[in-house]
Every structure is written in C-alpha cells, then in structure tokens.
HTML snippet that shows the backbone in 3Dmol.js (N, CA, C, O; Angstrom):
<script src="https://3Dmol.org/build/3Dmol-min.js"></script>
<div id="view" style="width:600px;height:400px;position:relative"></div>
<script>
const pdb = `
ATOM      1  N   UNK A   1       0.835  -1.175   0.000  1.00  0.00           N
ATOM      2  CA  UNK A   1       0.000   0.000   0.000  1.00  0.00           C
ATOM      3  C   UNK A   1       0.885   1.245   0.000  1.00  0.00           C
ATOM      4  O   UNK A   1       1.768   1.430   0.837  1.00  0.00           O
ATOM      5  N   UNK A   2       0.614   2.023  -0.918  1.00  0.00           N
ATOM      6  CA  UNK A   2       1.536   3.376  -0.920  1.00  0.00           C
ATOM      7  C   UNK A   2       0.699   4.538  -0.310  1.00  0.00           C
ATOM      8  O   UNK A   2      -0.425   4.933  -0.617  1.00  0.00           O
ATOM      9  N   UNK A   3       1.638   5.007   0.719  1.00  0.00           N
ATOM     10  CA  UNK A   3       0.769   6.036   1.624  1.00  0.00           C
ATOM     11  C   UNK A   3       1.410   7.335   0.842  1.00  0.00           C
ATOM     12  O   UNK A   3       2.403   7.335   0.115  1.00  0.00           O
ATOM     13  N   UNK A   4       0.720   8.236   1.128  1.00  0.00           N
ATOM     14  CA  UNK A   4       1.135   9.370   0.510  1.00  0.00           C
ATOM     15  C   UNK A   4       1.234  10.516   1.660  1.00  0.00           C
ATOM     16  O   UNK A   4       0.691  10.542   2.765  1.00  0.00           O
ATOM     17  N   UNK A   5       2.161  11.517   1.001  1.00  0.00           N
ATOM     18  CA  UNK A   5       2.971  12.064   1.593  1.00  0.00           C
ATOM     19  C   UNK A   5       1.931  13.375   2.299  1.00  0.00           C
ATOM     20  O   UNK A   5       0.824  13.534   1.785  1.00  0.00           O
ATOM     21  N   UNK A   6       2.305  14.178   3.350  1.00  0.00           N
ATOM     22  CA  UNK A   6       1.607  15.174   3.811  1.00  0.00           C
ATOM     23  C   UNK A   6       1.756  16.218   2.694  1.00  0.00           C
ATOM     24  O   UNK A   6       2.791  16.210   2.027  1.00  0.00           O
ATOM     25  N   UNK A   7       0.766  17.137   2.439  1.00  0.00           N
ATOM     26  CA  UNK A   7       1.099  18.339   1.436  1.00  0.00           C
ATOM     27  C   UNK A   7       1.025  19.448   2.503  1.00  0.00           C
ATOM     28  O   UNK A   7       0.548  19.335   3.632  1.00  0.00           O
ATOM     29  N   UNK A   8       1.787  20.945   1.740  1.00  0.00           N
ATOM     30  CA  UNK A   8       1.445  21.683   2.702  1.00  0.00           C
ATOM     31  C   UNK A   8       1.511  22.806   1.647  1.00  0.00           C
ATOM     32  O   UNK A   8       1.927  22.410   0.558  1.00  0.00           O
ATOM     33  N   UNK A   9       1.113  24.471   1.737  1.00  0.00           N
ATOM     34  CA  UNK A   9       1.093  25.075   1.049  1.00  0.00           C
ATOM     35  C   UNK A   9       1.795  26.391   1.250  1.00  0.00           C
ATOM     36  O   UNK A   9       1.703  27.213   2.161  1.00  0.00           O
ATOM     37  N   UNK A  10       2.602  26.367   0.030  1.00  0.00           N
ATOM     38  CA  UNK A  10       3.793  27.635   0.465  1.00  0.00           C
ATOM     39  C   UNK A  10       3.055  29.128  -0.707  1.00  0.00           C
ATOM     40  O   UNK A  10       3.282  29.172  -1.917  1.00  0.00           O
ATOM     41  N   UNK A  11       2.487  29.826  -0.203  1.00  0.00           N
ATOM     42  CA  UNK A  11       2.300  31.000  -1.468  1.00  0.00           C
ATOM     43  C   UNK A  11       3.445  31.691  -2.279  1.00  0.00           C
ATOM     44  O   UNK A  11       4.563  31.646  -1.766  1.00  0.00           O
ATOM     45  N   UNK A  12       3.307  32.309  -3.452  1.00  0.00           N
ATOM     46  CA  UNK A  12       4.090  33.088  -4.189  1.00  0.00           C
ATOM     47  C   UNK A  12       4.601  33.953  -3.250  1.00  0.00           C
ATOM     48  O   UNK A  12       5.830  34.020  -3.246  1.00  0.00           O
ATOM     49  N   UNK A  13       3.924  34.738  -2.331  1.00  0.00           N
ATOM     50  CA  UNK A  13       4.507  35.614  -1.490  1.00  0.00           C
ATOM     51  C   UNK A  13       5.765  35.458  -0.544  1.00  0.00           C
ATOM     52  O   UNK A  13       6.540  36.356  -0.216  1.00  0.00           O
ATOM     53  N   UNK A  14       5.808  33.894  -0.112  1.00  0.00           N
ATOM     54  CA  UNK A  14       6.583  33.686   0.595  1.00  0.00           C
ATOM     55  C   UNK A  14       7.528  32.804   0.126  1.00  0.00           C
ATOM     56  O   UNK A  14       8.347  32.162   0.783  1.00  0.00           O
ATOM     57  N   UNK A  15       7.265  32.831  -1.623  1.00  0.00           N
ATOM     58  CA  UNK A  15       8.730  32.542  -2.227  1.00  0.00           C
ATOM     59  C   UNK A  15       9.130  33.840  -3.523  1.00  0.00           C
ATOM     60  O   UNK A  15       9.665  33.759  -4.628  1.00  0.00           O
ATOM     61  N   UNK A  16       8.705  34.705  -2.923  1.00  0.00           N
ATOM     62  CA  UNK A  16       9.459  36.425  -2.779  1.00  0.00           C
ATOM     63  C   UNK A  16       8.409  37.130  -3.760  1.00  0.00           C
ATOM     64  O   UNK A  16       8.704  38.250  -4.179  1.00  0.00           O
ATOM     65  N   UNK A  17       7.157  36.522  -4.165  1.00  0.00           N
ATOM     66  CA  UNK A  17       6.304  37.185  -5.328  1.00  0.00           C
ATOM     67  C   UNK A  17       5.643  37.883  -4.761  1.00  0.00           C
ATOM     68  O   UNK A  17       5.770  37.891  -3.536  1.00  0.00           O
ATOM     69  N   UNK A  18       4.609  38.811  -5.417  1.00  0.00           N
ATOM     70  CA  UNK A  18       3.640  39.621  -4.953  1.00  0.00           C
ATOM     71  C   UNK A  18       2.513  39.053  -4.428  1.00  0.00           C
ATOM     72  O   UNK A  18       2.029  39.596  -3.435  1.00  0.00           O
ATOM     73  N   UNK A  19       1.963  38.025  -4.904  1.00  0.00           N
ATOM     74  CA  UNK A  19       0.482  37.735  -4.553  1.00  0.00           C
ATOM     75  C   UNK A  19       0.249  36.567  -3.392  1.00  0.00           C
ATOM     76  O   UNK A  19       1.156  36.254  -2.622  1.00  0.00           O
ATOM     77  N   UNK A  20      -0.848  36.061  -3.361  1.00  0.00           N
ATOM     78  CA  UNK A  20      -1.167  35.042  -2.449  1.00  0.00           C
ATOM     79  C   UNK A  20      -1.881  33.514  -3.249  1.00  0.00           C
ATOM     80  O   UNK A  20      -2.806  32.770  -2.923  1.00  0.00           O
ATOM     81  N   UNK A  21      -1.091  33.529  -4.210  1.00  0.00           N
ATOM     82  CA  UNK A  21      -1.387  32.027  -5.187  1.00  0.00           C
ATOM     83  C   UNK A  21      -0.488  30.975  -4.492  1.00  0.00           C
ATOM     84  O   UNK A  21       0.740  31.034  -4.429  1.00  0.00           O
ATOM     85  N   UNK A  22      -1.476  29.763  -3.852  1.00  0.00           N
ATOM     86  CA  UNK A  22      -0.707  28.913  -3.277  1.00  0.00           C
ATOM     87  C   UNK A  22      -0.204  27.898  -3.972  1.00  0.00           C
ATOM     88  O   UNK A  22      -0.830  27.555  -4.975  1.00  0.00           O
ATOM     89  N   UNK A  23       0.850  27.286  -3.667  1.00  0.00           N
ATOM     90  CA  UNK A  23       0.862  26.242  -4.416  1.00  0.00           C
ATOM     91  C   UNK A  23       1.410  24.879  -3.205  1.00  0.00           C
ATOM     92  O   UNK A  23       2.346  24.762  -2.414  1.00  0.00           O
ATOM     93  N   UNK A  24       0.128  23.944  -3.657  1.00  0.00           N
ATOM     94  CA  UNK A  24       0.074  22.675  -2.560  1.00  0.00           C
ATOM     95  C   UNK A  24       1.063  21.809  -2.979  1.00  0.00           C
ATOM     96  O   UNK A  24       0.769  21.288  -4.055  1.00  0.00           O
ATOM     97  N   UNK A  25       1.979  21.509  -2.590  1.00  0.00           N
ATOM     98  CA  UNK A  25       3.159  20.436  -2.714  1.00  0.00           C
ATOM     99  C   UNK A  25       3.310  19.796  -1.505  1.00  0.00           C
ATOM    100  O   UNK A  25       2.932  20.163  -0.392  1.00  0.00           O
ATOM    101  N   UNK A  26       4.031  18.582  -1.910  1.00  0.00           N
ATOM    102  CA  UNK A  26       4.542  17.846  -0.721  1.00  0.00           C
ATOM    103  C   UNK A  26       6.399  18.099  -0.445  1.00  0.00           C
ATOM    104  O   UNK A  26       7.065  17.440   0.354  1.00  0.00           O
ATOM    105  N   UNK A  27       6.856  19.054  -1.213  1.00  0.00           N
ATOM    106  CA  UNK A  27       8.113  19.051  -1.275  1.00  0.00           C
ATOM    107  C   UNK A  27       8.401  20.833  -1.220  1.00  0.00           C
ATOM    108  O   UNK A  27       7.479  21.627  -1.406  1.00  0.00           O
ATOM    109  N   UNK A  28       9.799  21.259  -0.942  1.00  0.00           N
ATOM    110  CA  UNK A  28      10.127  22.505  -1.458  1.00  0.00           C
ATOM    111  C   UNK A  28      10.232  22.634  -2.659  1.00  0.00           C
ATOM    112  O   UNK A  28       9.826  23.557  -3.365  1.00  0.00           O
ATOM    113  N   UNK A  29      11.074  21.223  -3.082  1.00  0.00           N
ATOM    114  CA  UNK A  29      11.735  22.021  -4.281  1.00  0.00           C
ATOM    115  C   UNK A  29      10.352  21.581  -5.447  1.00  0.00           C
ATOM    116  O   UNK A  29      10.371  22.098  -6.564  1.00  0.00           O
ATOM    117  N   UNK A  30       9.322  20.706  -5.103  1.00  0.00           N
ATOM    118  CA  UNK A  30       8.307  20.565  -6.212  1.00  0.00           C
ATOM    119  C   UNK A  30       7.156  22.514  -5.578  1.00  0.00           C
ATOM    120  O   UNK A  30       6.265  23.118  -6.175  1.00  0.00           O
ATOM    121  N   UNK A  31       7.660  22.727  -4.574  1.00  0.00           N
ATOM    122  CA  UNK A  31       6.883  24.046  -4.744  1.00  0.00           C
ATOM    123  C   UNK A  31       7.701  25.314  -5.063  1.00  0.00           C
ATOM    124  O   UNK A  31       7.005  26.301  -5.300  1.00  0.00           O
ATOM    125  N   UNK A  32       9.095  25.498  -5.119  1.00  0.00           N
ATOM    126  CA  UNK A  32       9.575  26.457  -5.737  1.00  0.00           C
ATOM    127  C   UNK A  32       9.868  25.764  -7.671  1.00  0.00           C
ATOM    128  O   UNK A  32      10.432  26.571  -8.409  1.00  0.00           O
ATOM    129  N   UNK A  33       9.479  24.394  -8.294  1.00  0.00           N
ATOM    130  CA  UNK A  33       8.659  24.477  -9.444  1.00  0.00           C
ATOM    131  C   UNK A  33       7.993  25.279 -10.072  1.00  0.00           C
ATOM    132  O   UNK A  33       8.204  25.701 -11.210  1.00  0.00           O
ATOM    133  N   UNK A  34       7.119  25.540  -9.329  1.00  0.00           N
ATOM    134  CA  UNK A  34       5.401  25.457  -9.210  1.00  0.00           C
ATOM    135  C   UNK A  34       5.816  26.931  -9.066  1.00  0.00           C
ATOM    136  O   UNK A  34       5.890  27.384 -10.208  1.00  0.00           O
ATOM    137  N   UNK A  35       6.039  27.625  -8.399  1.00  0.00           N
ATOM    138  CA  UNK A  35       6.690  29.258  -8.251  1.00  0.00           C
ATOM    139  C   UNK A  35       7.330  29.635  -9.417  1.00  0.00           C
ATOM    140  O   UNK A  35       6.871  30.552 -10.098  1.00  0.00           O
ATOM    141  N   UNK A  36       8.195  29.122  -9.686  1.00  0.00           N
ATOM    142  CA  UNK A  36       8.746  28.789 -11.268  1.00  0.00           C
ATOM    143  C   UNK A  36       8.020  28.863 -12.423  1.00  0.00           C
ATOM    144  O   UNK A  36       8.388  29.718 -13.229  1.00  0.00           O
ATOM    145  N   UNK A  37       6.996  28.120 -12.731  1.00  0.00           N
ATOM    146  CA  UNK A  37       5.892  28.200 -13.672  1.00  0.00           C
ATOM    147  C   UNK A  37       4.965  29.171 -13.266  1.00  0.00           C
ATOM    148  O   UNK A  37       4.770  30.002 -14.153  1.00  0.00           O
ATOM    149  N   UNK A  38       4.064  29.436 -11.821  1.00  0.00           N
ATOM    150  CA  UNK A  38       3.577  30.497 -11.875  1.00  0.00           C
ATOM    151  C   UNK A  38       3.862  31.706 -12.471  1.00  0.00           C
ATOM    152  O   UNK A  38       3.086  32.336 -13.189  1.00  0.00           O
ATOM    153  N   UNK A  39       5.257  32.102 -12.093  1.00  0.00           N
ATOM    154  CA  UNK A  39       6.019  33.839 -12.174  1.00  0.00           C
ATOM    155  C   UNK A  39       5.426  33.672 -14.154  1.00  0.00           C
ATOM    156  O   UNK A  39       4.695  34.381 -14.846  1.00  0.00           O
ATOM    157  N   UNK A  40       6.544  31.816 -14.565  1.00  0.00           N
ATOM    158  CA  UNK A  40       6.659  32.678 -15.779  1.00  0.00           C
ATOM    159  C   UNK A  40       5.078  32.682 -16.509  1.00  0.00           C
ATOM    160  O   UNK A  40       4.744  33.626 -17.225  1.00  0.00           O
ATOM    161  N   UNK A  41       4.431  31.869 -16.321  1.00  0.00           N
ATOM    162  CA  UNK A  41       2.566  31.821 -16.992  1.00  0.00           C
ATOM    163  C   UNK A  41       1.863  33.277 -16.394  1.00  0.00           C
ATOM    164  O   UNK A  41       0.933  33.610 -17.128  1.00  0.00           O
ATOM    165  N   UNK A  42       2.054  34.143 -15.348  1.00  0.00           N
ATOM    166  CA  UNK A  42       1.425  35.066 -15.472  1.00  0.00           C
ATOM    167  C   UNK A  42       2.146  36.465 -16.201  1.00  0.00           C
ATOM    168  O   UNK A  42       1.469  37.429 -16.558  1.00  0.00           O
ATOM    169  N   UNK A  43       3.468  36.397 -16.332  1.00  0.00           N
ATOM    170  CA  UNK A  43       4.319  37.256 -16.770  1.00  0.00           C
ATOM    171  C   UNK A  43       3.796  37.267 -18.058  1.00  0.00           C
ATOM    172  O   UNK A  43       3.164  38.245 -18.458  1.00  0.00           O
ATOM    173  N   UNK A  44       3.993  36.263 -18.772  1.00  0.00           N
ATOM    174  CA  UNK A  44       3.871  36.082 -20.130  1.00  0.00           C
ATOM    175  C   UNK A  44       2.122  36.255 -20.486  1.00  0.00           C
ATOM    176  O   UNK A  44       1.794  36.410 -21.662  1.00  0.00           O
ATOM    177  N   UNK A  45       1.032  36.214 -19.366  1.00  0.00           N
ATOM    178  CA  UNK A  45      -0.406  36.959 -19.816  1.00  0.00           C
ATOM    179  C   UNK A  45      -0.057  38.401 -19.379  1.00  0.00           C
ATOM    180  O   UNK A  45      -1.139  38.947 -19.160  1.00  0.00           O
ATOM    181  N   UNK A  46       1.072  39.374 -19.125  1.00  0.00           N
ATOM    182  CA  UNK A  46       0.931  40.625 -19.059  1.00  0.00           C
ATOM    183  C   UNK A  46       1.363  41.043 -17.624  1.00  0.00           C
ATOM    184  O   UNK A  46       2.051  42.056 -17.504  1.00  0.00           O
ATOM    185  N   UNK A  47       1.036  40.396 -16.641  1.00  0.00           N
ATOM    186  CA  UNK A  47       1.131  40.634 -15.353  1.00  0.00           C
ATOM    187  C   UNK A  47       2.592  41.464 -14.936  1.00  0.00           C
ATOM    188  O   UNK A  47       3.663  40.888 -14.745  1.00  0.00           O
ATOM    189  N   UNK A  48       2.454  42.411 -14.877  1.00  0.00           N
ATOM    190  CA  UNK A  48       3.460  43.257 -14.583  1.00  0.00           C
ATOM    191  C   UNK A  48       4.022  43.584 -13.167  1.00  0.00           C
ATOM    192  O   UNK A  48       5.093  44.122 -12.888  1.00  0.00           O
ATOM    193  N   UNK A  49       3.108  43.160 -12.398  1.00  0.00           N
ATOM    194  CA  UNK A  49       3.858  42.903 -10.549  1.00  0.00           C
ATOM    195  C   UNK A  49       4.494  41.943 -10.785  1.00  0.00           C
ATOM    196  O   UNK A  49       5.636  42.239 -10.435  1.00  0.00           O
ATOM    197  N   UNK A  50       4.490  40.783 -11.231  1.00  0.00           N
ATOM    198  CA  UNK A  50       5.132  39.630 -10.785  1.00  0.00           C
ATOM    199  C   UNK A  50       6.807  39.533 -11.888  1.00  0.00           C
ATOM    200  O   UNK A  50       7.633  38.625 -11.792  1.00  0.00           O
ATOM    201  N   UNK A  51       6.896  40.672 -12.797  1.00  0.00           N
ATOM    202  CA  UNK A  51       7.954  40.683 -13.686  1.00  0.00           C
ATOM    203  C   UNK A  51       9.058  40.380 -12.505  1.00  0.00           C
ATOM    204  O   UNK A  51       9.950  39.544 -12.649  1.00  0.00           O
ATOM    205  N   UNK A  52       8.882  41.168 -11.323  1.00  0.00           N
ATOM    206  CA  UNK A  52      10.066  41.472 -10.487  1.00  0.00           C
ATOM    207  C   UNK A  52      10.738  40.793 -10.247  1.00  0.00           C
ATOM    208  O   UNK A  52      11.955  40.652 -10.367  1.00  0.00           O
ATOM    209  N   UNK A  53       9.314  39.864  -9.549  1.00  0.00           N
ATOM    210  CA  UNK A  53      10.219  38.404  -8.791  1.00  0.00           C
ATOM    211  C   UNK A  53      10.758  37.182  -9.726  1.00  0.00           C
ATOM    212  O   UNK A  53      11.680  36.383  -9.560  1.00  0.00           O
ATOM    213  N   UNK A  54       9.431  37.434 -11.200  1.00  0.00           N
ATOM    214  CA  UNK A  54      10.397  36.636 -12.039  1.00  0.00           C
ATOM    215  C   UNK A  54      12.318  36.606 -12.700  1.00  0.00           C
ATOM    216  O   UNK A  54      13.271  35.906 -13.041  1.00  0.00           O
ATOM    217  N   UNK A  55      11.824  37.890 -12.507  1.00  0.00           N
ATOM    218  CA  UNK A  55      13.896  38.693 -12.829  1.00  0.00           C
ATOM    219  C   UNK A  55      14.692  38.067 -11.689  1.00  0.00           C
ATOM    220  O   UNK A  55      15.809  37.649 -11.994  1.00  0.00           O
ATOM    221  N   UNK A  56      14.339  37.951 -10.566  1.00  0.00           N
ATOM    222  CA  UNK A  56      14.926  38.260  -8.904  1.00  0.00           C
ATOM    223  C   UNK A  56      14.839  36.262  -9.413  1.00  0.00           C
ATOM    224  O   UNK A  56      15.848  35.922 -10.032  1.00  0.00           O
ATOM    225  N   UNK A  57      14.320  35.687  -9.301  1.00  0.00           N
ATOM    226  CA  UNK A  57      14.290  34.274  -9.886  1.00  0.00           C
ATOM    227  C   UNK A  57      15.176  33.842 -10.564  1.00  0.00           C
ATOM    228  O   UNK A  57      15.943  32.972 -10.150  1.00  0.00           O
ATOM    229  N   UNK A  58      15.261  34.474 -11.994  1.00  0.00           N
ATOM    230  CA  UNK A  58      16.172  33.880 -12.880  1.00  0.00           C
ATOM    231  C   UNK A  58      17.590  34.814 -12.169  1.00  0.00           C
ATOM    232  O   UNK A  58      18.539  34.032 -12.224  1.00  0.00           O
ATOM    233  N   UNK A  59      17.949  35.838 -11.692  1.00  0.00           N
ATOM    234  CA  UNK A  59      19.087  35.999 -11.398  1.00  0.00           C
ATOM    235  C   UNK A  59      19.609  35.462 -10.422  1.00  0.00           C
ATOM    236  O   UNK A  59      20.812  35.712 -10.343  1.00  0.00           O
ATOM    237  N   UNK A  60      19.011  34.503  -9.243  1.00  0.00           N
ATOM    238  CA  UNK A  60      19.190  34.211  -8.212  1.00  0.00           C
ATOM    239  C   UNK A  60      20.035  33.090  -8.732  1.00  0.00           C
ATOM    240  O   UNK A  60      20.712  32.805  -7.744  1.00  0.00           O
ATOM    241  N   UNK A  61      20.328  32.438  -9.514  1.00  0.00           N
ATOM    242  CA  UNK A  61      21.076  31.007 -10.330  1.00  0.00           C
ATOM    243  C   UNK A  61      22.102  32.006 -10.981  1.00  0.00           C
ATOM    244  O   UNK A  61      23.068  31.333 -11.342  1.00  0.00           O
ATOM    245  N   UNK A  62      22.251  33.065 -11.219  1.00  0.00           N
ATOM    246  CA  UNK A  62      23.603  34.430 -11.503  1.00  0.00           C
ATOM    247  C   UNK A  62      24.429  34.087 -10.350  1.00  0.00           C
ATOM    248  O   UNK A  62      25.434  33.414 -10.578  1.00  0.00           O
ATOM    249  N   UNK A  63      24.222  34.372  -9.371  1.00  0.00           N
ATOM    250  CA  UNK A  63      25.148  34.208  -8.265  1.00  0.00           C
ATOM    251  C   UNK A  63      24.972  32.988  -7.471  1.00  0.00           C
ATOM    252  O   UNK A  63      24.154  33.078  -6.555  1.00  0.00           O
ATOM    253  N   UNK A  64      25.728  31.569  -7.675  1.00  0.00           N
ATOM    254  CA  UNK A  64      25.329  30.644  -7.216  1.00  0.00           C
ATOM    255  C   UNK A  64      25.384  30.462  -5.467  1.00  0.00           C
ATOM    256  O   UNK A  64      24.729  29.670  -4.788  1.00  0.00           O
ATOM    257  N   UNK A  65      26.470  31.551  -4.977  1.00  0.00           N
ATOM    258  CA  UNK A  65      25.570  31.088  -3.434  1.00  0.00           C
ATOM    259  C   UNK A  65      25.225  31.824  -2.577  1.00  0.00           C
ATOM    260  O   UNK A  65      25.294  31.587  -1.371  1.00  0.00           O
ATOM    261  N   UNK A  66      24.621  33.257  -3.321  1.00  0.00           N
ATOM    262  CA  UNK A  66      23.309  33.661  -2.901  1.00  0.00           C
ATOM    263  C   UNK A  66      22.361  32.999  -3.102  1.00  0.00           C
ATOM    264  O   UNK A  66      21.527  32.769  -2.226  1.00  0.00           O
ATOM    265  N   UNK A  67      22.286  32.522  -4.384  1.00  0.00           N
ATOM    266  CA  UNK A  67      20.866  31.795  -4.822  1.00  0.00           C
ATOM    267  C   UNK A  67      20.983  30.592  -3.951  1.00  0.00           C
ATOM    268  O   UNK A  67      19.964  30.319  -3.316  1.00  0.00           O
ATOM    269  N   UNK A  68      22.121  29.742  -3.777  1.00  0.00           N
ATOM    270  CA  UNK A  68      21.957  28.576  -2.726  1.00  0.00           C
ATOM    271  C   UNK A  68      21.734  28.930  -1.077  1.00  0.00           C
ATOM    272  O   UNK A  68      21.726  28.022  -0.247  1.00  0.00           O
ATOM    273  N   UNK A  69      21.551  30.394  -0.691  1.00  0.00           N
ATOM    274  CA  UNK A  69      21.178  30.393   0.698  1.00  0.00           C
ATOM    275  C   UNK A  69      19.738  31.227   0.581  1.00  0.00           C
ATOM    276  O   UNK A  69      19.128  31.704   1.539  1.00  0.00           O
ATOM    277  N   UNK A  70      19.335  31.290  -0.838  1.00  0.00           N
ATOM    278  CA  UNK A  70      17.889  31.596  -0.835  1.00  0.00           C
ATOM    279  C   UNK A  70      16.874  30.204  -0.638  1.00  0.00           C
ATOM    280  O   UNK A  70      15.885  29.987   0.061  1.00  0.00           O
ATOM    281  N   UNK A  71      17.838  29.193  -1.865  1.00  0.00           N
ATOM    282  CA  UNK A  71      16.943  27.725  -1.791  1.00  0.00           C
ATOM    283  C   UNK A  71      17.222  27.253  -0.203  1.00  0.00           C
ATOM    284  O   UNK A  71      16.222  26.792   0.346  1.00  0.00           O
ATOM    285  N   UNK A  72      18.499  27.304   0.645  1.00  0.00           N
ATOM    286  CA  UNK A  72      18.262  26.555   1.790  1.00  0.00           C
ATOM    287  C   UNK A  72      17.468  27.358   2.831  1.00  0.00           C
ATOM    288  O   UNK A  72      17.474  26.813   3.935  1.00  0.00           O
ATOM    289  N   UNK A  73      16.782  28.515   2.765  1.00  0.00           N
ATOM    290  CA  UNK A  73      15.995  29.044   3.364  1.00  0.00           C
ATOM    291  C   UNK A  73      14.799  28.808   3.131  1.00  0.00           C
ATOM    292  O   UNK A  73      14.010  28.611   4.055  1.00  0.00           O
ATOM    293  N   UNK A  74      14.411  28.778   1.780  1.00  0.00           N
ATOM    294  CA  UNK A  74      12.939  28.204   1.176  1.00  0.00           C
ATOM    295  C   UNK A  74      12.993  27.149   1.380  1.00  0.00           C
ATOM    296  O   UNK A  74      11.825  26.768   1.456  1.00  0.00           O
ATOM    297  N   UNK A  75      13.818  26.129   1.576  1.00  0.00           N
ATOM    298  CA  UNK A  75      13.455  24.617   2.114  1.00  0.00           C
ATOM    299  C   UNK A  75      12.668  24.378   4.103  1.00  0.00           C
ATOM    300  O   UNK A  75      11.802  23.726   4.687  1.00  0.00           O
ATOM    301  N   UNK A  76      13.694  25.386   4.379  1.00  0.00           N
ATOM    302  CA  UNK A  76      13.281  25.307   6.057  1.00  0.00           C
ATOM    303  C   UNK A  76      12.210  26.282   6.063  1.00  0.00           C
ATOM    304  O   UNK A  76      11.857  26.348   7.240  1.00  0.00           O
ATOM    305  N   UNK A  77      11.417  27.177   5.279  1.00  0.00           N
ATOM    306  CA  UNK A  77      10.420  27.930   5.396  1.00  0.00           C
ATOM    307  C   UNK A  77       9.508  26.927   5.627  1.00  0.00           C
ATOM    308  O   UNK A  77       8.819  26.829   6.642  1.00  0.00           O
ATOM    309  N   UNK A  78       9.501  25.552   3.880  1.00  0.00           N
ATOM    310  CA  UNK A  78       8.432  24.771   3.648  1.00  0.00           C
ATOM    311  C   UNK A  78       8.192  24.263   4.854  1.00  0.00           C
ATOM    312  O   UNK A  78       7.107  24.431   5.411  1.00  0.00           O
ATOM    313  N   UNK A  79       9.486  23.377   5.551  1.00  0.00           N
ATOM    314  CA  UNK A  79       9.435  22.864   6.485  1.00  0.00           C
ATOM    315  C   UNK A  79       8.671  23.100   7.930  1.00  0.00           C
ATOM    316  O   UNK A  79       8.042  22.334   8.659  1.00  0.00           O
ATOM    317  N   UNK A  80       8.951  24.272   8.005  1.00  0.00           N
ATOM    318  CA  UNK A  80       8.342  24.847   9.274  1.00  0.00           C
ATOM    319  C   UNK A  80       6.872  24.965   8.877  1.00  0.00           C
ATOM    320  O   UNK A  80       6.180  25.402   9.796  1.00  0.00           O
ATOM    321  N   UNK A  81       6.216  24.688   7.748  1.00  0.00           N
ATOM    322  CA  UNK A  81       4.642  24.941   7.156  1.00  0.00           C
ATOM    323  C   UNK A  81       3.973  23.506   8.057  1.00  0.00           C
ATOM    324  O   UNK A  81       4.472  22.394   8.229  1.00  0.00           O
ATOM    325  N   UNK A  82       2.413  24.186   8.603  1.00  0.00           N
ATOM    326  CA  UNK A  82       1.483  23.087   9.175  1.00  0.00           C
ATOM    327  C   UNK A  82       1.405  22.340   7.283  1.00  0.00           C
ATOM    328  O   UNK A  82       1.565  22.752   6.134  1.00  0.00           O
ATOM    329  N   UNK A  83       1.005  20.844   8.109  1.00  0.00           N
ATOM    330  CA  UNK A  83       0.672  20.068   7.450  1.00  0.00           C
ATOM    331  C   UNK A  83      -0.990  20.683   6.679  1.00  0.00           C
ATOM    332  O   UNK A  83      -1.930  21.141   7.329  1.00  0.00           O
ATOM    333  N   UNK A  84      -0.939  20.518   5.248  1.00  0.00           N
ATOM    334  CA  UNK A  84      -2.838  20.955   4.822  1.00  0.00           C
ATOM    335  C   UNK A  84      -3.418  19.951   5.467  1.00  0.00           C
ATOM    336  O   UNK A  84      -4.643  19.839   5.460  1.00  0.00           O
TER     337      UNK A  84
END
`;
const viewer = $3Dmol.createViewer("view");
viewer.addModel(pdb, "pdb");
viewer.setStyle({}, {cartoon: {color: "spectrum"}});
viewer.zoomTo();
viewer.render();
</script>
C-alpha cells in the first residue's frame, strides 16, 4: 500500500512574489517548481507585478551562493509549514 505524503502550502509571497497564489506540494523544491511556472505563466499573460520576482528568480542562479542560501531558506520555510 503506498501512503502518501503530507502536502502543505507555500504561497508566491513567501517565495518572494507579490500575490497570495498557493501552491500545494509535498516538497520545497516541487513548490519552488510550481513558483517557477507560476512567475513565468502570469508574466507572459501581461502581469506586470510579478515581472520582479520573475527577474529576482532567474538571477538568483547568476550568483550561485546567494541563490543557494535563498533555496536553503525556502526549504526550512516549507518545512516549518502546518501540514494541509
């Protein structure tokens, strides 16, 4: 029997975006994905708040270890999230 994993929900906001679009994962890195595809699917319908964090995104992999003490912070954020 395969049990499945707890999900929990991290918003755009608190992986550095403007809004409050959650995204339910059971993982960090399947919810900074999911942050990933959000930024770029609303950027690309026009959305002009979220250009920011999409820029602040792709440059964060510019400097590899800033961007690696952004991901090990977004991992212990998820972590510290109640179970949904």
């Amino acid at each position: 029997m395969k049990t499945m994993k707890p999900t929990k929900t991290m918003t755009c906001r608190q992986l550095g975006g403007p809004c409050d679009h959650g995204h339910r994962t059971s993982t960090a890195d399947e919810a900074i994905k999911a942050q990933d595809r959000h930024l770029n699917e609303v950027v690309a319908a026009g959305d002009a708040a979220h250009a920011e964090a999409l820029k602040a995104m792709k440059d964060r992999w510019k400097r590899p270890i800033a961007g690696m003490g952004w991901y090990r912070q977004a991992k212990r954020d998820f972590a510290a999230l109640a179970d949904d």
